[in-house]
C-alpha positions in Angstrom: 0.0 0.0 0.0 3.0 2.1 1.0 4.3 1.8 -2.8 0.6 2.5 -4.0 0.8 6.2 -2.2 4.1 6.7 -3.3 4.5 5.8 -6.7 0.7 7.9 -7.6 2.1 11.0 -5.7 4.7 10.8 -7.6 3.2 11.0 -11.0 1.1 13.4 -9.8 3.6 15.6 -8.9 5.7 15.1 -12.0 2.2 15.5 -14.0 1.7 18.6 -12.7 5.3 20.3 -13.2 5.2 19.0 -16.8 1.9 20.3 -17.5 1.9 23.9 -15.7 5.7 24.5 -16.0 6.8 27.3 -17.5 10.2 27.5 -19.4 12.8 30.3 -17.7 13.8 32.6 -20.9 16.7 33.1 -19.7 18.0 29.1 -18.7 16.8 28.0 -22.1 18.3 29.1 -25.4 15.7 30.2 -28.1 16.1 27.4 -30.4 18.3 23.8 -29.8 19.9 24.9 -33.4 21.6 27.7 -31.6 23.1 25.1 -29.3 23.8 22.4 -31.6 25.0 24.5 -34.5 22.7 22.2 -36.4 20.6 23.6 -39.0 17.1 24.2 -38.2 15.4 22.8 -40.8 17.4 19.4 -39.9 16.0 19.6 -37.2 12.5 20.1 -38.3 12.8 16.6 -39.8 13.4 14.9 -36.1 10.7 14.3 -34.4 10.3 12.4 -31.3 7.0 11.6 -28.4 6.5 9.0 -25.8 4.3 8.6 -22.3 5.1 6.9 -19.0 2.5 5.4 -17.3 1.8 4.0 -13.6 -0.6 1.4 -12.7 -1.6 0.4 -9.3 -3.4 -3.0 -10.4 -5.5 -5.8 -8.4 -6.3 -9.1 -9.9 -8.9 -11.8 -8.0 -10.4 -15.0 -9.2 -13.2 -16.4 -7.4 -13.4 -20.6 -8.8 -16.9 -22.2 -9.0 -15.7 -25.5 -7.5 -16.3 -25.0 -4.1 -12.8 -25.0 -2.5 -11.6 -21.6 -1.3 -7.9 -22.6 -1.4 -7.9 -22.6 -5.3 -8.4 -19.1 -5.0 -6.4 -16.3 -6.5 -5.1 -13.1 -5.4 -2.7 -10.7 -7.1 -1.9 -7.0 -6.5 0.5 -5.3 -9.1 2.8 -1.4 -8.6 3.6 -1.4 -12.6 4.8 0.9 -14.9 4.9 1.6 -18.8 7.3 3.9 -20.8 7.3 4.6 -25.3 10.0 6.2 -26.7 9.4 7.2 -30.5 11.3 8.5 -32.6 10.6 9.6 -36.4 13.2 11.1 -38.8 11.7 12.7 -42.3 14.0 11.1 -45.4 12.3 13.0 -47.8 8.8 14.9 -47.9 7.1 11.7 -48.4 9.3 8.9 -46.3 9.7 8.5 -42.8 12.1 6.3 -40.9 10.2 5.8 -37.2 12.1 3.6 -34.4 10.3 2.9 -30.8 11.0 0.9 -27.8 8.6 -0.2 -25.2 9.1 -1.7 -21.8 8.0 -5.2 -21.2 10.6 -7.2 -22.0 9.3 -8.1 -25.7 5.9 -9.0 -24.5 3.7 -8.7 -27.8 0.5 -7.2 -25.9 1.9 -5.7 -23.2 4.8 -2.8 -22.1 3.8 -3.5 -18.6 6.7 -4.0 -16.3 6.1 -4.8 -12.5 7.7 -3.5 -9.4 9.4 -6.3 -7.2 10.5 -5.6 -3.8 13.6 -7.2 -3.7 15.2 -5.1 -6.8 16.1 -1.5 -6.8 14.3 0.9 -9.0 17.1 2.1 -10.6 17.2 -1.2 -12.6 14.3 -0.9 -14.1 13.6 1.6 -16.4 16.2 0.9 -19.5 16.5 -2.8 -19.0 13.0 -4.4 -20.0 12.7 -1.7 -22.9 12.9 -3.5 -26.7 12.3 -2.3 -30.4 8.6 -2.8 -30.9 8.7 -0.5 -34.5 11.5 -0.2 -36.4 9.8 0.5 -39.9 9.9 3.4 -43.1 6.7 4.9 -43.5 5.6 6.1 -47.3 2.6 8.4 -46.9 1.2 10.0 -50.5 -2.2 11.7 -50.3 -4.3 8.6 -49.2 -2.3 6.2 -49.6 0.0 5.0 -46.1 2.8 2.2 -46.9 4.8 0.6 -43.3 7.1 -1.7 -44.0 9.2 -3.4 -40.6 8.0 -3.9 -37.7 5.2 -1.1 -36.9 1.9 -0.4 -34.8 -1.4 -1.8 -37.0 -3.1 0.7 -38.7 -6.3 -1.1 -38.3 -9.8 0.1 -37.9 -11.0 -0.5 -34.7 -14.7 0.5 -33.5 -14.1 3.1 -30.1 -11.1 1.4 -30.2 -12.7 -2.3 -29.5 -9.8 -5.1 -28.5 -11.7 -7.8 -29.8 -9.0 -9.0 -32.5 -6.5 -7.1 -31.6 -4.5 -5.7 -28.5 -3.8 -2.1 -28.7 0.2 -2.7 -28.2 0.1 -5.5 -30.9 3.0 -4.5 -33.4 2.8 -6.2 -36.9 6.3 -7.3 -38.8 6.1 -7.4 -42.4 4.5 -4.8 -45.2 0.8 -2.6 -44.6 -0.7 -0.7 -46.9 -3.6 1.8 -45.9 -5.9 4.3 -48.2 -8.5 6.5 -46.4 -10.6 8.8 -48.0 -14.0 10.5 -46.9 -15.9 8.1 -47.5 -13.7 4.6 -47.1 -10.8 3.2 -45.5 -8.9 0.0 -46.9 -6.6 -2.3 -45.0 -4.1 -5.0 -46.5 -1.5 -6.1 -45.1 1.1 -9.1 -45.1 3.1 -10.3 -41.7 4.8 -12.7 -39.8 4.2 -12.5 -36.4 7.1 -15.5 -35.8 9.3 -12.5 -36.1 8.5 -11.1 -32.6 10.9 -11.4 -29.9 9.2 -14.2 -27.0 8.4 -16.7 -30.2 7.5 -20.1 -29.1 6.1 -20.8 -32.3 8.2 -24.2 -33.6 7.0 -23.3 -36.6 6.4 -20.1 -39.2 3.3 -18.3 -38.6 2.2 -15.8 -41.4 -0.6 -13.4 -41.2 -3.0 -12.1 -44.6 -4.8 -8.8 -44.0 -8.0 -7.0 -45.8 -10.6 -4.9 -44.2 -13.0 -2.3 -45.8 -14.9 0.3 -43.7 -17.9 2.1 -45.2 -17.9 6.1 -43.7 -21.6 7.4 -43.9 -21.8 11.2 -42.7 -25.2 11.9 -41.6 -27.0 15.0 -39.8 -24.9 15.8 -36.7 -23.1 12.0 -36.9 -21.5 9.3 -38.4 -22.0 6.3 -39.3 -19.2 3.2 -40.0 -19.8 0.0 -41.3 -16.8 -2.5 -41.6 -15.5 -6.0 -42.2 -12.5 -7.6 -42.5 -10.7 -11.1 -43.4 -7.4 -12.3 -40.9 -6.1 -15.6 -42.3 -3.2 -16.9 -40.1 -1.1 -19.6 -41.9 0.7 -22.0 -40.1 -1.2 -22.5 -36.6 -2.8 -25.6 -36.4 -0.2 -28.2 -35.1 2.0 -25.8 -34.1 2.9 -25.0 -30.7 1.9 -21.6 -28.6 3.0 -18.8 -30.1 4.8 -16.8 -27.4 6.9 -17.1 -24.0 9.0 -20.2 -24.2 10.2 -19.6 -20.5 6.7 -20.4 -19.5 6.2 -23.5 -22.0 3.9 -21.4 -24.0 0.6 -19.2 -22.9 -2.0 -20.9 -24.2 -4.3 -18.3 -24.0 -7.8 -19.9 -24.0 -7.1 -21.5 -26.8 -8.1 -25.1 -27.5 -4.8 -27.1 -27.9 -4.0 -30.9 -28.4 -1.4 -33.5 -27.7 0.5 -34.4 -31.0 2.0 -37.8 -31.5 5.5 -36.3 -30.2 3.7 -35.3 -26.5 3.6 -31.6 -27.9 0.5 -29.1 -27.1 -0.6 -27.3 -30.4 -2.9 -25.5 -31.9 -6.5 -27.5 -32.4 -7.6 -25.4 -35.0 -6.2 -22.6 -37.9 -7.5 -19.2 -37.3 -9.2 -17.7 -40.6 -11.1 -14.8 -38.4 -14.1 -13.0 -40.4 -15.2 -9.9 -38.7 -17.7 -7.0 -39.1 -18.7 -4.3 -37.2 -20.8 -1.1 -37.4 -20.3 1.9 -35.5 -22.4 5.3 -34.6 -20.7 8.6 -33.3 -22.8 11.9 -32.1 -21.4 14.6 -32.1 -23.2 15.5 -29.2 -25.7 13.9 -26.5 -26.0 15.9 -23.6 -22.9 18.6 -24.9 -20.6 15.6 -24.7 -19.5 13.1 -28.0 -21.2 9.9 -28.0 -20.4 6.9 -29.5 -21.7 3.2 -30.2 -20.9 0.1 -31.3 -21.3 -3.8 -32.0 -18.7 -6.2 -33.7 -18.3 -9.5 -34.2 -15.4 -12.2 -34.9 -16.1 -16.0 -36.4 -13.4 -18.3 -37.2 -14.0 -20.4 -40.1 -11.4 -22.7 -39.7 -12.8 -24.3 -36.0 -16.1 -25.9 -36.2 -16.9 -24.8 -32.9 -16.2 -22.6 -30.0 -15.7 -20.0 -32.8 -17.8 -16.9 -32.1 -17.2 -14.0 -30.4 -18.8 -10.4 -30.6 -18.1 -7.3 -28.1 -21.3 -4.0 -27.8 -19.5 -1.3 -26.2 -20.9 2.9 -25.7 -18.8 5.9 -24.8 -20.0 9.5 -23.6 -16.8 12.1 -23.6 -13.1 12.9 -25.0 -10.4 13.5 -23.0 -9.0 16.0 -25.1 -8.6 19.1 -23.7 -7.9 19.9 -19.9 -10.8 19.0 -17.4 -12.5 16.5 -20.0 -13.5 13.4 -19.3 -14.3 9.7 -21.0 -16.4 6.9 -19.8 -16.5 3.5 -22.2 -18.4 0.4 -21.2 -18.3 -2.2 -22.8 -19.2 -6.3 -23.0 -17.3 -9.0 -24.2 -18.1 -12.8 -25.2 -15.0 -14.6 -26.7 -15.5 -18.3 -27.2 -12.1 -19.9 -27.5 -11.2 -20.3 -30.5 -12.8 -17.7 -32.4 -10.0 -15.3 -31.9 -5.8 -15.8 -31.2 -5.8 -15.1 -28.1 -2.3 -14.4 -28.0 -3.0 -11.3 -29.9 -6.3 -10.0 -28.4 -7.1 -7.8 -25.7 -3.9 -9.0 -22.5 -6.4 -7.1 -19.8 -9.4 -8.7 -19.9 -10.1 -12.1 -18.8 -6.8 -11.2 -17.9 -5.7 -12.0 -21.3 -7.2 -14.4 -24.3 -10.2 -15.7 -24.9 -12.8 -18.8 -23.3 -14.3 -15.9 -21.2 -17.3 -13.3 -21.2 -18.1 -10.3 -18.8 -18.0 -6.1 -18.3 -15.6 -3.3 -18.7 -16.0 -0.1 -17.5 -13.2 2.5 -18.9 -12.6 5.8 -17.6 -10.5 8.8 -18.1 -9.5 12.3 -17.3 -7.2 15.0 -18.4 -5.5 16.1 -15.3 -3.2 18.4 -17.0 -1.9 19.6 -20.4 -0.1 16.5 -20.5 -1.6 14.2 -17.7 -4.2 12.0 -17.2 -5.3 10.0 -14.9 -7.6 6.7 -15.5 -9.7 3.5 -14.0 -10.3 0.3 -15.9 -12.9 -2.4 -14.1 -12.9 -5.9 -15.3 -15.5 -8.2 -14.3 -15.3 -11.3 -15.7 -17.0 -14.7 -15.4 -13.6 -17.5 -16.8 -14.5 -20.1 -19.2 -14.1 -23.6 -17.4 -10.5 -25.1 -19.0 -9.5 -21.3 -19.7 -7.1 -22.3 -17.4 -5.8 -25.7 -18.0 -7.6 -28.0 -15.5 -9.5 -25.1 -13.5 -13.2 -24.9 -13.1 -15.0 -21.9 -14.3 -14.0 -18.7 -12.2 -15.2 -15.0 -11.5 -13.0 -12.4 -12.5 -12.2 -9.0 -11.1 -9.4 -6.7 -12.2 -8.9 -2.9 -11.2 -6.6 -0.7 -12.5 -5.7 2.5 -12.0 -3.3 4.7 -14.1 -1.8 8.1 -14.3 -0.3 8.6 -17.6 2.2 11.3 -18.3 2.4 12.3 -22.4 5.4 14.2 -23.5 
């Protein structure tokens, strides 16, 4: 609890300085080219961002079998640090590097306190390369190439499919216009550090999303195709020094005592989505999806219905997103969807309640609330389970 106060008073503090603070004429030189004795517009071509967040989390599953001692309880002090850094080759080329804490983990930069190592080992040694890409952008047309953040469409930002810290590694091509966006993209995610995979996994992109603008709001409908290549029979695809996550996944003994994939994943999804601009002098937005895997004849479905009222964009604005979830377990990787709830995967259904506030020009503070009913064999050999998970954030943007 002591580290709870601590670490939040912290960020607060820091949040504060960053986002009030102003700079002293007279310490700080009028331009960094002055300094540098760089020209300036070289250094109009740099361009760098990042955030820090910290998370005071609590995890607790309740199992359905009667016997208390099965229980689980977990409390977290975590934190999460970007660093990205973009460099303008020409007008229309970008080379963009970032590294996120985590240790490589594919869906998550989270990196937990211990008590029994010192803080100043922390903060540079779990961070890796999660893009490293060039970035050809011509009218409305976007080209990444390397390893890079999706550019995805995602309904208020749904986690369905796809994590929002997933990184693809291979080539994505994006056109967005008024009235349509188009998706395609080719990658292999066996290219991501933490691979377990024995084998080559490769993932084929397309999605199409319909923009309809209407009186006062919009209207989005959407679907999309993600055929995986290379999953059934092969093992889990990440963290060998756990024997493989399975993830909710349904997974098999081969004939050489291996666990593998049951199934391919060849995910169809739609989704429609409504934004207004304004419901009660707030934005307001809702929206359904759903994801089917063709390739698994059952346990395949999964859809998510989620609302949010406000926009944290400016200073003293606020969010609120609820949403609920059903993922059967196989109707999605779960190695790549949402790592918070269910606390990670799929074979689980339930509530999320998501909110957010700007605190400062730069800071913001946030509350997620998981709860979660578990899947029975979600967990290999464990009953079905109720879920709760708390987490609360300040995030620091600069």
């Amino acid at each position: 609890m002591k580290k709870t106060v601590l670490s939040t008073l912290a960020a607060l503090i820091l949040g504060s300085t960053v986002a009030y603070a102003t700079p002293n004429p007279v310490l700080i030189p009028k331009s960094v080219a002055e300094v540098t004795g760089i020209d300036h517009n070289v250094l109009k071509k740099i361009h760098f961002k990042g955030d820090l967040r910290l998370r005071y989390e609590s995890k607790e599953t309740y199992y359905k079998d009667g016997t208390q001692s099965t229980n689980k309880y977990t409390y977290h002090n975590r934190y999460r640090l970007r660093l990205i850094a973009g460099v303008d080759l020409t007008d229309k080329l970008t080379f963009e590097a970032g590294m996120r804490s985590g240790y490589g983990n594919p869906t998550s930069g989270n990196q937990t306190f211990l008590d029994d190592k010192a803080l100043s080992d922390y903060f540079w040694q779990s961070l890796r390369f999660n893009i490293l890409n060039l970035t050809y952008k011509d009218d409305a047309s976007t080209i990444k190439a390397g390893r890079h953040p999706f550019m995805l469409y995602r309904p208020i930002k749904s986690q369905l499919v796809w994590d929002n810290d997933i990184s693809f590694n291979g080539i994505s091509y994006k056109y967005e216009n008024d009235s349509s966006i188009v998706n395609l993209g080719i990658n292999q995610p066996t290219y991501a550090e933490r691979i377990n995979a024995k084998d080559d996994v490769s993932l084929f992109f397309a999605q199409y999303v319909k923009k309809i603008k209407l009186d006062n709001s919009k209207l989005n409908v959407g679907a999309a195709m993600y055929y995986y290549d290379g999953l059934k029979g092969n093992t889990a695809m990440y963290f060998p020094e756990k024997g493989g996550k399975q993830m909710g996944n349904i997974f098999v003994t081969n004939a050489s005592g291996e666990k593998v994939y049951k199934n391919n994943f060849h995910i169809a999804e739609a989704f429609v989505e409504y934004k207004l601009k304004d419901l009660f002098g707030k934005p307001f937005a809702v929206a359904g999806s759903v994801a089917y895997n063709v390739a698994a004849s059952n346990k395949n479905l999964g859809y998510d219905l989620a609302m949010q009222i406000g926009k944290a964009k400016k200073v003293h604005d606020w969010q609120l997103k609820y949403s609920y979830t059903d993922l059967q377990a196989d109707a999605v990787l779960g190695a790549h969807s949402d790592s918070d709830n269910f606390g990670g995967g799929t074979a689980a259904k339930g509530h999320a309640i998501r909110a957010k506030y700007k605190f400062g020009k730069r800071t913001y503070l946030a509350g997620t609330f998981f709860f979660n009913t578990l899947y029975a064999g979600k967990e290999t050999g464990k009953p079905e389970a109720d879920y709760e998970r708390v987490q609360l954030d300040v995030i620091i943007k600069f």
